[in-house]
N, C-alpha and C positions, 0 to 999 in steps of 0.2 A: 503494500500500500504506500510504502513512505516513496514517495520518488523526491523529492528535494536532499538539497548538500547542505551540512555534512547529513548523513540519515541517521534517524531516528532509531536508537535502543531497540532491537527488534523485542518480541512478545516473551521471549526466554530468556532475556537476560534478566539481575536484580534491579536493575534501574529502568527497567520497561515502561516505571510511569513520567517517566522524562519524557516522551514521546511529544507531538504537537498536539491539539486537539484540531479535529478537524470538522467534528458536530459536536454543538451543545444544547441541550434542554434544561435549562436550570430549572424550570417549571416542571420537570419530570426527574430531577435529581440527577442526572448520569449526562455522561459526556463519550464521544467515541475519539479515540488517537489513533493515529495514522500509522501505529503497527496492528492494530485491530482491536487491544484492549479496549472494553467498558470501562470509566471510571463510575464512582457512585461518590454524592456526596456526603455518606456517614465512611468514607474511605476505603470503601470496599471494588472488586474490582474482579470484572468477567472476563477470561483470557480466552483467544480466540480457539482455543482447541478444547471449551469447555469448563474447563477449569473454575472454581469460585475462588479468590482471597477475599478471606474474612476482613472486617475493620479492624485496620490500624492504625486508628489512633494513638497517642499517645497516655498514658495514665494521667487522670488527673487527680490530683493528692491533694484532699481536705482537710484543712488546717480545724482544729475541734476548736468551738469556741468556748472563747475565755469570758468572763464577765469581768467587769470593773468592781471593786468592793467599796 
């Protein structure tokens, strides 16, 4: 798919989401790159041979609250 220079991470390597995008539906959450991956906006992401990655996000760590005395 990617025909532009340099090209684009094909679908198998780890930085695959580096890719361009080449359709977006923000209204429908997901975007297509121009090696064929789906992106999804909760970070998840359909590989063109099937494949699901799960969200990877980041952890977010909750600080417990304190009260003032």
């Amino acid at each position: 798919m990617c025909d532009h220079a340099p090209a684009c991470p094909p679908a198998a390597s780890p930085g695959h989401d580096a890719a361009r995008v080449v359709i977006t539906h923000p209204e429908q959450g997901w975007s297509l790159l121009c090696n064929g991956v789906v992106t999804f906006d909760d970070t998840g992401e359909l590989l063109p041979d099937g494949r699901a990655v799960p969200p990877h996000r980041p952890a977010i760590r909750r600080r417990s609250a304190v009260l003032p005395r």
